[in-house]
N, C-alpha and C positions, 0 to 999 in steps of 0.2 A: 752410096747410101743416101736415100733423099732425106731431107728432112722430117718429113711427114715421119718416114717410120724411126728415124731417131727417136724425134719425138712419142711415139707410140711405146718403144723401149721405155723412157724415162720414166713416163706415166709405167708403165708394169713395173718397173723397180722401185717404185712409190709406193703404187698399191701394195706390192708384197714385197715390205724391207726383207720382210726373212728369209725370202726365195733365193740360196744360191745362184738358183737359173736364171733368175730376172734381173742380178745384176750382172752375171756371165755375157748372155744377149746383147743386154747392154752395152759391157765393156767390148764385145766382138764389135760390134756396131761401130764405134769410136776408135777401136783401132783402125778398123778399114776406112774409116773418115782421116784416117794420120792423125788424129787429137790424143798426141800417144798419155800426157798427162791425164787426161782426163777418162781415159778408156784405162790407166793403173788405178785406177782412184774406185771406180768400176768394180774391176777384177780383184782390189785390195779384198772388198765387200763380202765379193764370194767367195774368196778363198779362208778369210775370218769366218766365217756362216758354214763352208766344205771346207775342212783343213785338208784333205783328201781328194778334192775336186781336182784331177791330172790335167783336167783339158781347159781347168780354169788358167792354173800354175803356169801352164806352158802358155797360153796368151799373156798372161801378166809379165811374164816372163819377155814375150815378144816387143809389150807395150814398152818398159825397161830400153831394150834395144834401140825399140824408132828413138825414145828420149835421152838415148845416148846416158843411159845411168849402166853401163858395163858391169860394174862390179856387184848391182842389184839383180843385174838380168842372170849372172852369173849363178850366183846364188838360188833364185828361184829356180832356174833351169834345171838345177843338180838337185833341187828338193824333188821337183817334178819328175824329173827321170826314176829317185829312189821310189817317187809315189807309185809311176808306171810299172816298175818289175816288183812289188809288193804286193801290185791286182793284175801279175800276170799278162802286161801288155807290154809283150816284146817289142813289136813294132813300134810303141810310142816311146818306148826310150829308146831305140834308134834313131828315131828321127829327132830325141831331143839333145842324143849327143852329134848329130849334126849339126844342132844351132850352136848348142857348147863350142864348137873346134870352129866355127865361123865366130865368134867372138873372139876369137885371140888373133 
């Protein structure tokens, strides 16, 4: 991820605090940078703003992982998964109890 469009994320999660999606972006951006803090911090945003947001939760979740907080990736992961079979998306809680069971 270059800078440039980092930077371009940051400015849209500025402009629109309220945008779930502009702090999701964001937080994706940062985690593919490995700045796993700061890509949760991100994701924290969206998922406060979507409590609901499945594809937020599972990154946050990821973020969790790279920063080695197990027991918060944990957590999230299982919210995420309940979120995903709630809005009928089988696929994503399988793949999110695939991160589950690679946690342990």
């Amino acid at each position: 991820m270059s800078d440039a469009r980092l930077e371009q994320f940051k400015k849209m999660a500025e402009q629109f605090p309220d945008a779930p999606m502009a702090h999701f972006s964001l937080g994706k951006a940062l985690l593919e940078a490995r700045r796993y803090a700061e890509a949760a911090g991100a994701l924290e945003t969206a998922v406060r703003l979507d409590p609901a947001y499945a594809a937020a939760l599972v990154s946050l979740g990821d973020a969790y992982t790279g920063a080695g907080q197990t027991a918060k990736a944990r957590e999230v992961l299982t919210r995420a998964r309940d979120t995903a079979l709630a809005q009928s998306h089988g696929s994503l809680a399988e793949e999110i109890d695939e991160r589950l069971q690679n946690l342990e």
